[in-house]
C-alpha positions as CSV (number, residue, x, y, z in Angstrom):
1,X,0.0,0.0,0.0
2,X,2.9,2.6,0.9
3,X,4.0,1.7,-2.7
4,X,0.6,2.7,-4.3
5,X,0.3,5.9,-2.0
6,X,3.9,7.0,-2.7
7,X,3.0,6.4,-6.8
8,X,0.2,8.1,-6.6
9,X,1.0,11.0,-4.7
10,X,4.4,11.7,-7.1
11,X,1.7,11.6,-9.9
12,X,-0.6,13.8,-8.7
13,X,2.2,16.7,-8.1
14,X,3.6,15.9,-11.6
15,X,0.1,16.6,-13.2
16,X,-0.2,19.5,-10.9
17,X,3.0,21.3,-12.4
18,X,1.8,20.1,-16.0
19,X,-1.6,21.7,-15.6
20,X,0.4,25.0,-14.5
21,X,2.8,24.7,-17.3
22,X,-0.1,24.2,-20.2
23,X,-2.8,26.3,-18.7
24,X,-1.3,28.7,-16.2
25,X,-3.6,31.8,-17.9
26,X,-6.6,30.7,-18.8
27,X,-9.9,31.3,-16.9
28,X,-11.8,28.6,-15.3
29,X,-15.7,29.0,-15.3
30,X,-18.0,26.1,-13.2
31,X,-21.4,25.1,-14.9
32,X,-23.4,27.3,-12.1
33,X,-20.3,29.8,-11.1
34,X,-20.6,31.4,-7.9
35,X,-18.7,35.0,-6.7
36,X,-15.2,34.0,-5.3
37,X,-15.5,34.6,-1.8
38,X,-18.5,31.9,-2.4
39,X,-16.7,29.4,-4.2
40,X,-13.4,29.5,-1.3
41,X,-16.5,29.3,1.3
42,X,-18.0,26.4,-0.1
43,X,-14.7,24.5,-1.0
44,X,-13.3,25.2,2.5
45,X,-16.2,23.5,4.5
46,X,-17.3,21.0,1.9
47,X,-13.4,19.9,1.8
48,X,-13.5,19.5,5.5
49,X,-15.2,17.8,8.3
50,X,-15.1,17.5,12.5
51,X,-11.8,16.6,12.2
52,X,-10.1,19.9,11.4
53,X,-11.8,21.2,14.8
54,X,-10.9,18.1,17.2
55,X,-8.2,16.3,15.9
56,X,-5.5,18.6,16.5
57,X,-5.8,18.7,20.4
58,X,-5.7,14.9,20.3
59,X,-2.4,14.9,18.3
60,X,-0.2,17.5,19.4
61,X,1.2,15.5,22.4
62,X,2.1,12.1,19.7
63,X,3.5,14.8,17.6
64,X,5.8,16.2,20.6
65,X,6.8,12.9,21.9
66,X,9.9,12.0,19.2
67,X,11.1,9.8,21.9
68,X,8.1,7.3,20.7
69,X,8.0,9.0,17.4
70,X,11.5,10.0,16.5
71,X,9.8,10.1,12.1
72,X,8.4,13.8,13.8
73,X,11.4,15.0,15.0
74,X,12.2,17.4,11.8
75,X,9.8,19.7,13.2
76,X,7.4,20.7,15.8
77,X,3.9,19.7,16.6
78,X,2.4,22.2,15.0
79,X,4.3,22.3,11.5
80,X,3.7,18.7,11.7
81,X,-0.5,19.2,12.4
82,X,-0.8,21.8,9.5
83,X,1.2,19.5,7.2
84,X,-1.1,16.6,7.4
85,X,-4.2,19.1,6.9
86,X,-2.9,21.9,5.0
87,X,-1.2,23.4,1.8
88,X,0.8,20.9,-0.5
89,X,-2.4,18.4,0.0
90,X,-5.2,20.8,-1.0
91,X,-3.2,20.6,-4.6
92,X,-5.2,17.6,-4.8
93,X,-8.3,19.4,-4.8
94,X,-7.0,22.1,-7.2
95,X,-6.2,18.8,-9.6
96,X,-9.5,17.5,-9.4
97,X,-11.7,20.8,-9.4
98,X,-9.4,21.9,-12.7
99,X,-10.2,18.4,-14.8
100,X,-13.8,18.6,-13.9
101,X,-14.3,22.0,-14.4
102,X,-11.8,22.2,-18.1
103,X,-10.8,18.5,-19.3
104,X,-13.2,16.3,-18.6
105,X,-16.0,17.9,-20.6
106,X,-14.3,17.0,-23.4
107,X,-12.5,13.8,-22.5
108,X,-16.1,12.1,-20.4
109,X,-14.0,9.4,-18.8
110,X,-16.4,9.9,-15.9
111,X,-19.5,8.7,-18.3
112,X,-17.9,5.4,-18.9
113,X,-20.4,2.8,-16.7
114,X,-18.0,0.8,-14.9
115,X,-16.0,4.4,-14.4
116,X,-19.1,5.7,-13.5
117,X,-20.2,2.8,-10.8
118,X,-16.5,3.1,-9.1
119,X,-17.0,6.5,-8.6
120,X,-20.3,6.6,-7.1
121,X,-19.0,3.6,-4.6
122,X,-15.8,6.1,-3.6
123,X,-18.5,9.0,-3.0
124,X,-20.9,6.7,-0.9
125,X,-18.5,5.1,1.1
126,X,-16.5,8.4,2.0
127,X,-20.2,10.1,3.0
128,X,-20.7,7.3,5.5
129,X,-16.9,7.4,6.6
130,X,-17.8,10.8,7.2
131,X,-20.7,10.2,9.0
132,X,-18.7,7.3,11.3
133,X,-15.9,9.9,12.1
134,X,-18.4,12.2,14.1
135,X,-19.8,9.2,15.4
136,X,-16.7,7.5,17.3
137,X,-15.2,10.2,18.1
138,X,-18.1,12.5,19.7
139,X,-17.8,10.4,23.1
140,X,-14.7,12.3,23.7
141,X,-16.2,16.0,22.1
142,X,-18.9,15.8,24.4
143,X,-17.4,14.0,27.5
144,X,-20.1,14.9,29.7
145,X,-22.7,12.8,28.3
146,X,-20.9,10.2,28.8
147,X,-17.7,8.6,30.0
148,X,-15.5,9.9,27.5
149,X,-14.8,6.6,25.2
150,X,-17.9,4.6,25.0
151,X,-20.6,6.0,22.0
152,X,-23.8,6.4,23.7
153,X,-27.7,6.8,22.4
154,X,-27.4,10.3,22.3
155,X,-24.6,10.2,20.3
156,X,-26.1,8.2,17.7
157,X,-29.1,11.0,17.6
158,X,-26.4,13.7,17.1
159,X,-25.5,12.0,14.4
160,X,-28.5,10.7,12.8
161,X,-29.8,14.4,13.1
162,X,-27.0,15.7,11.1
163,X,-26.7,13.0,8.4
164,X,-30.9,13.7,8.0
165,X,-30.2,18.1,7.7
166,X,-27.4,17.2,5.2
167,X,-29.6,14.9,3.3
168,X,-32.7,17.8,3.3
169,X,-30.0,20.9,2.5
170,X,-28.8,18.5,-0.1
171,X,-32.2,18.4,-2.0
172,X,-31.8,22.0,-3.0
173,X,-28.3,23.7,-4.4
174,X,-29.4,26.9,-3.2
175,X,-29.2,25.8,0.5
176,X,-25.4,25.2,0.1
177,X,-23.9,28.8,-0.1
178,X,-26.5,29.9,3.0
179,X,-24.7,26.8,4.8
180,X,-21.2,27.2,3.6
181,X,-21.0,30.8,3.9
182,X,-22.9,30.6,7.4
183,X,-20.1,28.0,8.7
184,X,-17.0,30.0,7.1
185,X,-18.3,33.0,9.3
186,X,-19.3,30.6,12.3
187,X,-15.3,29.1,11.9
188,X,-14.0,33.0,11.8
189,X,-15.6,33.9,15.3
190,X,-14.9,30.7,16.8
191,X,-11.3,31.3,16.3
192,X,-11.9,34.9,17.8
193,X,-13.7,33.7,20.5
194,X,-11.2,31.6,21.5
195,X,-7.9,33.9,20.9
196,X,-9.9,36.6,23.2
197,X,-10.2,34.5,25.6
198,X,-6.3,33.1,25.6
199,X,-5.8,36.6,27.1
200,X,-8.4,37.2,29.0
201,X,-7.6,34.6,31.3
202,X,-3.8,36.4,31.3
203,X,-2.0,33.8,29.5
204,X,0.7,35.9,27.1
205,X,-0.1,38.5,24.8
206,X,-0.5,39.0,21.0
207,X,3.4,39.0,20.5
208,X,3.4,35.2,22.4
209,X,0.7,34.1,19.8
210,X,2.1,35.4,16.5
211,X,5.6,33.3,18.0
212,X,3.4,30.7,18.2
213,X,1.5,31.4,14.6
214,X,5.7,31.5,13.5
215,X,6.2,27.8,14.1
216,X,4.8,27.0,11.3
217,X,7.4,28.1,9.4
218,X,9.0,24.6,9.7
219,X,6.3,23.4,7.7
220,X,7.6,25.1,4.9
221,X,11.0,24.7,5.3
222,X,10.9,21.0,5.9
223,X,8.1,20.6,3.4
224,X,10.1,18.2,1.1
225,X,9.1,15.8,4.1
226,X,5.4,15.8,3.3
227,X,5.8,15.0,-0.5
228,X,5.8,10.9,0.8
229,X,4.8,9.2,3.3
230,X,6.3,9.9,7.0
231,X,5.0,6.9,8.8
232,X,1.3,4.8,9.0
233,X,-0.3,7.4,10.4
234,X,0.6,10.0,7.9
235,X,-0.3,7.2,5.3
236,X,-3.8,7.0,6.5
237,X,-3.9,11.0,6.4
238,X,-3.0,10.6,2.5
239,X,-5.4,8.1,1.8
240,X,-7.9,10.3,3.3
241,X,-7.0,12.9,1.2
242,X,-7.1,10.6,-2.0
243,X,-10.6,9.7,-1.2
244,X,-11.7,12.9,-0.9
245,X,-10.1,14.3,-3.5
246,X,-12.0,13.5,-6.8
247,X,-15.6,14.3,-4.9
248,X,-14.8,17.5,-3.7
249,X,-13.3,18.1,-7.6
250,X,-16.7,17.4,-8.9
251,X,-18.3,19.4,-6.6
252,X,-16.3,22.7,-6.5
253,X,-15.7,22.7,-10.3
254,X,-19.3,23.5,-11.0
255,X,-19.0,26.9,-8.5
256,X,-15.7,28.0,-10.0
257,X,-15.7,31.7,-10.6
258,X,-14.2,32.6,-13.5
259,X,-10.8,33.2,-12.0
260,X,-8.0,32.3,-14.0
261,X,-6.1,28.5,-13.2
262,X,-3.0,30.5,-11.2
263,X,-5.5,32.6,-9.0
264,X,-7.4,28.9,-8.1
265,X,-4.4,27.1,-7.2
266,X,-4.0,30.6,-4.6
267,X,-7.8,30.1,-3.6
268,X,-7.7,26.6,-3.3
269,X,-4.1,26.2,-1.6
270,X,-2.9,29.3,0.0
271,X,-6.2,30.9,1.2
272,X,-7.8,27.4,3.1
273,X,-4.3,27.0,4.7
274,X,-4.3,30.8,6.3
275,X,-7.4,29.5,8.2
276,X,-6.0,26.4,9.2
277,X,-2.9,27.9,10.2
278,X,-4.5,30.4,12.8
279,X,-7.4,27.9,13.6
280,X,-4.1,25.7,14.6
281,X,-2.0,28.5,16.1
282,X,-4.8,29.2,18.4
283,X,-5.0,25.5,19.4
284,X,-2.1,25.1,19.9
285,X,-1.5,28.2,21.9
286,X,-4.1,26.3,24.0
287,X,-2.4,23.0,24.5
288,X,1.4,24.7,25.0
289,X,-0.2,27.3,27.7
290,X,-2.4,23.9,29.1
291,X,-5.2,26.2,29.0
292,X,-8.8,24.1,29.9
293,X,-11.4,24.6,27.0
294,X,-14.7,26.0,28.9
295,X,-17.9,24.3,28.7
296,X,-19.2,26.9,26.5
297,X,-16.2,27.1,24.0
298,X,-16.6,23.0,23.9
299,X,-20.0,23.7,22.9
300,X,-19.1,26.4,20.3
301,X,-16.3,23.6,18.8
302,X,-18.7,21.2,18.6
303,X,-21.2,23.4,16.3
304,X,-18.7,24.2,14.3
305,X,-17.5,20.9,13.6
306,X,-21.0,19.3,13.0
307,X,-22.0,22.4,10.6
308,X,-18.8,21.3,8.3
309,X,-20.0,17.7,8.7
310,X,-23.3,18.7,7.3
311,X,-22.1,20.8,4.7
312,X,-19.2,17.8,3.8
313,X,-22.5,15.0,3.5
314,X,-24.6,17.9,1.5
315,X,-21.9,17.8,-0.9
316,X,-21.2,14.2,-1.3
317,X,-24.8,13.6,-1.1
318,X,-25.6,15.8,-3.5
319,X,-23.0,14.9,-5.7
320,X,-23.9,11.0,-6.3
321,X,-27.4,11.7,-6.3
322,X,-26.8,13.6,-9.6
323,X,-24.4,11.2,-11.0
324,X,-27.2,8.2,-10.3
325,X,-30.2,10.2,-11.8
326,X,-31.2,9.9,-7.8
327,X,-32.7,13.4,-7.3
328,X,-34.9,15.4,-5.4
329,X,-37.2,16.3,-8.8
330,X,-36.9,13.0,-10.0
331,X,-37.7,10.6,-6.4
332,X,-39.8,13.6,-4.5
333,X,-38.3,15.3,-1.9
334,X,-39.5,13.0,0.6
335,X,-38.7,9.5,-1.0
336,X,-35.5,10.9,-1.6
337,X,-34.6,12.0,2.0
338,X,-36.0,8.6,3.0
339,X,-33.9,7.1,0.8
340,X,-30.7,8.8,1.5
341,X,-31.3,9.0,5.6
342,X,-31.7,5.4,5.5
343,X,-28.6,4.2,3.1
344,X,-26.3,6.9,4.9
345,X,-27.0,5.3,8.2
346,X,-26.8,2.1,7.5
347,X,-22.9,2.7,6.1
348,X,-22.0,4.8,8.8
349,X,-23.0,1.3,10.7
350,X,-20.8,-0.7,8.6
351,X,-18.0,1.4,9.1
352,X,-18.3,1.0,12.9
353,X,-18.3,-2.8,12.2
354,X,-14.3,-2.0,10.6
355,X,-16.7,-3.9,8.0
356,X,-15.0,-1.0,5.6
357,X,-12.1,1.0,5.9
358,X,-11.0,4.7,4.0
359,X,-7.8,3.2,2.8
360,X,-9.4,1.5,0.4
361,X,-11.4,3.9,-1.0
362,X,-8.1,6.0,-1.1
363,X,-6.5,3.3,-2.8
364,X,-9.1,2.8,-5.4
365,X,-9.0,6.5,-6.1
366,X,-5.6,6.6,-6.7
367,X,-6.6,3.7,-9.7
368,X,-8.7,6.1,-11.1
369,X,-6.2,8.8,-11.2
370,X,-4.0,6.4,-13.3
371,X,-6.8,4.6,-15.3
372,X,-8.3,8.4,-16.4
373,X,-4.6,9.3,-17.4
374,X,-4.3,6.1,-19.3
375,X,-7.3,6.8,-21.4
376,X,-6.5,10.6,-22.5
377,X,-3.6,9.1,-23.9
378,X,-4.9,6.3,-25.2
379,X,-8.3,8.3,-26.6
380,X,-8.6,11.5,-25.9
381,X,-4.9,13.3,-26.2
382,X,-5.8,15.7,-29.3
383,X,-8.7,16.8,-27.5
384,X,-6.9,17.7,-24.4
385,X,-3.8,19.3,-25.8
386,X,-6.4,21.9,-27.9
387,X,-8.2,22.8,-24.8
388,X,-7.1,26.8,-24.5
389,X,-10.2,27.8,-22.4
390,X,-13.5,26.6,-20.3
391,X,-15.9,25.1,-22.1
392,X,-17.9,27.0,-23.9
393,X,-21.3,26.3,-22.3
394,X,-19.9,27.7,-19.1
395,X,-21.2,31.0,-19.2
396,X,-20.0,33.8,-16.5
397,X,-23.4,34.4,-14.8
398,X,-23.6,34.3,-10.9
399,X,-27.0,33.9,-11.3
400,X,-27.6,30.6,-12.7
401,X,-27.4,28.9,-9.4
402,X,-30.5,30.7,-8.2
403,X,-32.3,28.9,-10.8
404,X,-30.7,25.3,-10.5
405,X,-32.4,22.9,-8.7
């Protein structure tokens, strides 16, 4: 598998640099573009999940402890926490969104059935992997419903409640900039909140945290060390990624906002990371101070992180619902949140029965990177090496998406 992984990624930076090398001017326009600021909003919290919110406090310490881990000693715990969420792998979002927004109009490999069928299986099972995610790890978000490690009912409802608002928001397009746009601002006064109150309880000062906002220069001068695999766990980062990666390419290329394909690697690399990097400072700031996160904040956190699950599931929802001629118009609204509530639960299930497991989906991603590559050489070469602009039924009209379905 490390094999595969460390293939795959070395392709996917290669066809990032080609991309840049062959199209670097042109402007990229999505089927229903959206205004920029839109487009970063939804791609930010569709591209992201609980994880980003939680995960880091759980990690630092593993990060720090290079006795156990001496693969992390190159850097510090926060470089090493903004490496495996930030920057260099949001290029593989900028890949994706980029061929299904300019190439594969014209090369369709995504039409072929058994292409087709693959895809739909990567975007289902990543939904409920989603799903699972919240669901194992909320026992130790919300400690005091429970003990702090065993899933309880209420968790389950937590969940069940968000996988069924995802499903509903998903039923209408125009529900996904109010919910992306709503979390982005959500995310901005969490981080605030929480910097405020750093010195309000008298721990440092704005100099101390802009130090600590400076670590993460070791991320980029070390960065050479994220290209491959660092260990297992960075490996099942990666896959992650991979499995992520050609969904949230579909989706995004449809809002793209006419910006040319330099200004979207910026929005889609450089502009995401900024966030994460001060949502990550401020954690960290947190766990170097051993500051206690309040009740309330925990509550706040929480909010946040279940907002981007919704708005990760509207997106994947969404996406293979299209793909599968399952939609809203087509089923009925309410046959088709029945339908979705019910096969999104009972995966999130089966991922909690290690009955399924992201590295595979990663994996088979990664085959569909290849295989697509394969064919445009094989079928489609002329038709790609001509391509000097967006299609040209992708009109520049930011109003189309109050008219799509």
């Amino acid at each position: 598998m490390t094999l595969w992984l460390s293939t795959g990624l070395i392709f996917t930076f290669a066809a990032i640099v080609l991309i840049l090398y062959k199209w670097w001017d042109i402007k990229c326009i999505g089927v229903t573009p959206v205004r920029t600021f839109t487009f970063i909003a939804i791609l930010f919290t569709s591209g992201l999940d609980v994880g980003l919110i939680m995960f880091p406090l759980t990690e630092f310490g593993g990060y720090g402890n290079v006795s156990a881990n001496p693969e992390y000693a190159f850097a510090n715990p926060l470089a090493i926490e903004f490496g495996f969420w930030a920057f260099l792998i949001w290029g593989f979002y900028f890949l994706t969104c980029f061929y299904f927004a300019i190439i594969e109009p014209r090369v369709k490999f995504f039409e072929i059935p058994l292409v087709k069928l693959v895809n739909n299986v990567v975007i289902i099972g990543t939904c409920a992997f989603t799903a699972y995610l919240l669901l194992v790890n909320l026992p130790w978000y919300l400690p005091q419903l429970g003990d702090g490690e065993t899933v309880k009912p209420a968790f389950y409802v937590i969940v069940f409640i968000a996988i069924a608002l995802a499903v509903y928001s998903s039923s209408k397009i125009k529900y996904v900039r109010i919910l992306s746009v709503g979390s982005s601002i959500l995310f901005i006064a969490l981080i605030a909140g929480m910097w405020l109150r750093a010195f309000a309880l008298g721990k440092g000062s704005p100099a101390d945290f802009l130090g600590t906002v400076g670590m993460l220069g070791e991320y980029f001068t070390n960065l050479d060390q994220f290209f491959l695999p660092i260990n297992d766990y960075h490996e099942f980062y990666l896959f992650w990624w991979f499995s992520w990666s050609i969904m949230i390419g579909q989706f995004t290329a449809r809002f793209v906002s006419g910006i040319k394909t330099w200004q979207l690697l910026i929005a889609m690399l450089v502009v995401p990371s900024i966030a994460i990097g001060v949502w990550f400072s401020v954690l960290y700031y947190y766990h170097a101070e051993g500051l206690q996160i309040a009740a309330f904040t925990n509550l706040a956190m929480i909010t946040v992180g279940v907002l981007m699950v919704i708005n990760s599931l509207d997106s994947l929802i969404r996406l293979y619902t299209d793909n599968l001629n399952l939609t809203a118009q087509r089923l009925g609204r309410i046959n088709y949140v029945i339908f979705n509530l019910v096969a999104m639960i009972g995966l999130t299930l089966l991922f909690q029965l290690d009955f399924l497991r992201i590295q595979w989906v990663g994996a088979l991603v990664i085959g569909l990177y290849f295989a697509c590559f394969v064919y445009i050489l094989a079928k489609r070469r002329a038709q790609v090496t001509a391509i000097d602009a967006s299609p040209k039924e992708n009109i520049l009209d930011f109003h189309k998406i109050e008219l799509a379905g």
